[in-house]
N, C-alpha and C positions, 0 to 999 in steps of 0.2 A: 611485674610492678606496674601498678597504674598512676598513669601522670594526669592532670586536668588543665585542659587550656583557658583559660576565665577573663573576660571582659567586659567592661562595665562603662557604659557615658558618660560616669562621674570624673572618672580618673582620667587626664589629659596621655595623651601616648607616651610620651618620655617617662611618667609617673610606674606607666602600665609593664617598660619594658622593664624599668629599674625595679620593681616588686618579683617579675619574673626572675629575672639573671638571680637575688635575694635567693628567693625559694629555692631556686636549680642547686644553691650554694649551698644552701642547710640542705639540702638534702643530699649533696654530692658527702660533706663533712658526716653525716650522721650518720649517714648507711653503706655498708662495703658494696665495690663495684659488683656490676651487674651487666652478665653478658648483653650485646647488642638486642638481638634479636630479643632478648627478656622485658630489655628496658624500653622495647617500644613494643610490645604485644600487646596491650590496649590503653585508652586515653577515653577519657569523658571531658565531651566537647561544652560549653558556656559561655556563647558573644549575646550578651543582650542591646540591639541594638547600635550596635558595633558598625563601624565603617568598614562596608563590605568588601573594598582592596586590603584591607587588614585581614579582615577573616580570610578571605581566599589564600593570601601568604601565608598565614598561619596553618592550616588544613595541608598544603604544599608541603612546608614544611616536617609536617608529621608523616606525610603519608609518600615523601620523593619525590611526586609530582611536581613539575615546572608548571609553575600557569600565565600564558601571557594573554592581560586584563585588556578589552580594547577602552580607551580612550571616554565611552559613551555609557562603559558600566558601571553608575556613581550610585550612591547613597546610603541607607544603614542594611545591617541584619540580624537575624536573631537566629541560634543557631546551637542548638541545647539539648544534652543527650542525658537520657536516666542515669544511662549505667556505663562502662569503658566500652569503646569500641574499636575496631582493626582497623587498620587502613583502608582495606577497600570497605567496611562500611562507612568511614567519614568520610570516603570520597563520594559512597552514594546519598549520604544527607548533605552533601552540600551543594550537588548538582541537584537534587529533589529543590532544597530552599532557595536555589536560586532558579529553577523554572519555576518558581511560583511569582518569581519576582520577574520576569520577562525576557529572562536571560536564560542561555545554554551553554553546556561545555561540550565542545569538536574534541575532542584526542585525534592527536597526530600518527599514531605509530611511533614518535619518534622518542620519546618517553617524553611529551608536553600534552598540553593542553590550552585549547583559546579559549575566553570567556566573553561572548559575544550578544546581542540583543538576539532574540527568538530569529526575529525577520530575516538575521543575515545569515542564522546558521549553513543553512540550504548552499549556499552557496560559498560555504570553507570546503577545504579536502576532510569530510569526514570518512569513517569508515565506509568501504561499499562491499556488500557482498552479494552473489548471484546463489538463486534459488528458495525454496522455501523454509529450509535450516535456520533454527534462530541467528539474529545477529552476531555476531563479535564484540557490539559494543554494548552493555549496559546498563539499564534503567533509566534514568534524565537523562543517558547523553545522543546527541546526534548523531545518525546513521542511516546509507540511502542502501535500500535492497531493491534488485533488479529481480522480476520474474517472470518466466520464461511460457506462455497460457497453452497450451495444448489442445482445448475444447472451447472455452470459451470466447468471446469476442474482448480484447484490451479496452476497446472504448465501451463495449457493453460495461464492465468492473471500473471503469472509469467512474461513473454518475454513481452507481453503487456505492465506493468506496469515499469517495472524496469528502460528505459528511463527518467520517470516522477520521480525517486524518488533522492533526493539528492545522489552527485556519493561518497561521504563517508556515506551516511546511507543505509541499509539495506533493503531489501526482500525477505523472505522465503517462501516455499511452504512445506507443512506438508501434503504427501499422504495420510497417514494413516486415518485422517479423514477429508479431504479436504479442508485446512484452510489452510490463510496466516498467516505472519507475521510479520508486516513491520514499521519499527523505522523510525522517520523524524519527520522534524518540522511540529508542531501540525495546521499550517495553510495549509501547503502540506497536511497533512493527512484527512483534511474536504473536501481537493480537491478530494484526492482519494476517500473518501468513498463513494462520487456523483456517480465517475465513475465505481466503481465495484457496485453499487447498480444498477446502468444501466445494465451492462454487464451481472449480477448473475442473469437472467430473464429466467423464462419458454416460451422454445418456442415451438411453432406449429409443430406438428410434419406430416412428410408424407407420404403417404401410396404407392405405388407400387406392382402391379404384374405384375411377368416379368416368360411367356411364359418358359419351356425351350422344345426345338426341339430337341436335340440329345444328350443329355444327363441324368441321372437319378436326379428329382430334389431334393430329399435328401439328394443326398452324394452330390451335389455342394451344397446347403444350408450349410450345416455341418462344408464345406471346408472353402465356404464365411465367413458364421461367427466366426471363427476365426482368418482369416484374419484380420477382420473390429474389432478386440476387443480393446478397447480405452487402455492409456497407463497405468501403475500403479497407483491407489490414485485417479483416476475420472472416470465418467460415464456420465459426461455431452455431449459425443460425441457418447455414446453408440447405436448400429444401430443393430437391432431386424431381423433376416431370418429366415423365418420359409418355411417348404415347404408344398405345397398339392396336395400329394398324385394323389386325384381323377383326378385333372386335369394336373399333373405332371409340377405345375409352385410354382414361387419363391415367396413369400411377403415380401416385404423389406418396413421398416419401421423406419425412420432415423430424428435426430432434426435438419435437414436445408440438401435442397436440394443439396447442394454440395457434402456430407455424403450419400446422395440418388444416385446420380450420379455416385459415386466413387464404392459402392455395386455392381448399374448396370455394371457399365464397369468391373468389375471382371468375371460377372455370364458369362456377353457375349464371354470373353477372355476363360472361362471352358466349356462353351456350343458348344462344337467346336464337325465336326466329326471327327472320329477315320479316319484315312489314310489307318490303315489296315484292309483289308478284314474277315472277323469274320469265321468260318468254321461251321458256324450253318446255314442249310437252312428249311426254312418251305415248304412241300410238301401236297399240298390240293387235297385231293381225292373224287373222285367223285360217288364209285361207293362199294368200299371196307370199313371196318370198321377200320376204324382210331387204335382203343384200340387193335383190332386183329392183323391189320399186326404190330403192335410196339414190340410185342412180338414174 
């Protein structure tokens, strides 16, 4: 059986409640009873312009949900479905109409919900879940996912992502063991998890040696790779110099040639010759012993 909730700014609230209890009553009288679960299997929603602490109760109402309103969430709404819908879809058009209005709904776990201004969601207990698995929580509502980077750098997906995330929710970067942080509505958040599950990839790494002609290739290796050491908290940029010896060249060893590029331009900018004259000369003899006249 479909029921329809209907509100209008004509009608003062006392008018609105007594037309309801009315209906409930011709229709309880007209029609034989109807198992629970029948009699709320869909509802076609109708607030035009409605005082949105009413529509919230009302929606509550239909669908179990507890919702507690904070204090700053005032004004009208409008809130109006074609056709009947289930509970969990009235509870997802009512959390869509009210993040249009600047506001979010937290779920607790605990069978409630807060209805809070955008700004302060971030910081209710909403859901958190770790990994790149969608959320637990649902369309409009609030929700922080932790993830865990394996390749790339946190603060690199940092600047990356922050763009994409609502500009009152959140994104952190946690050096320490390479992992975000990041609160937002939980349909933003299945977005994101796509794109860092792309980006968080092992890449191909490449090899180089690079000659050096005038200089010692140790102490430039040495110099180089400390130059080239990625920032605090990653290693997804990390570029490997090693030197050899026998042939006094460089092996550079970087995850994207760009990294490889940047190495070589160092070694070549250190391989440079010295301007001034050394005061060592080698004198080859040809006829005397070398060990005798040194002494």
């Amino acid at each position: 059986m479909k029921t329809s909730f209907r509100s209008t700014p004509e009608f003062p609230a006392l008018r609105r409640i007594a037309a309801g209890v009315l209906l409930c009553c011709a229709f309880a009288t007209a029609l034989p009873p109807l198992p629970a679960f029948a009699q709320e299997n869909a509802a076609a929603l109708s607030f035009v312009n409605a005082d949105i602490e009413s529509v919230i109760k009302a929606v509550g109402h239909y669908t179990g949900m507890t919702f507690i309103v904070d204090p700053r969430v005032k004004g009208t709404l409008t809130l109006q479905s074609e056709k009947a819908l289930t509970k969990t879809q009235a509870f997802g058009l009512l959390t869509s109409a009210l993040r249009l209005q600047g506001y979010a709904v937290v779920t607790t776990g605990e069978g409630y919900a807060k209805v809070v201004p955008e700004a302060e969601a971030k910081l209710q207990s909403s859901p958190t879940q770790v990994g790149t698995r969608g959320s637990r929580a649902q369309g409009d509502q609030i929700a922080t996912q932790i993830y865990h980077l394996q390749y790339e750098s946190a603060a690199n997906l940092t600047a990356v992502l922050r763009p994409l995330i609502s500009p009152n929710n959140s994104i952190m970067a946690n050096p320490g063991n390479n992992s975000l942080v990041i609160t937002d509505y939980a349909d933003n958040l299945r977005r994101l998890s796509r794109i860092i599950a792309a980006l968080d990839a092992p890449v191909a790494a490449d090899l180089d040696v690079v000659p050096i002609r005038n200089g010692i290739a140790s102490d430039i290796a040495t110099l180089v790779g400390r130059l080239m050491e990625p920032a605090a908290g990653g290693d997804s940029g990390r570029v490997t110099v090693l030197a050899d010896a026998r042939t006094n060249s460089i092996v550079v060893r970087a995850p994207s040639q760009a990294r490889a590029n940047l190495a070589k331009s160092l070694i070549a900018k250190l391989d440079q010759p010295t301007s001034e004259k050394g005061n060592i000369h080698v004198v080859y003899l040809k006829n005397a012993d070398a060990t005798r006249v040194a002494q």
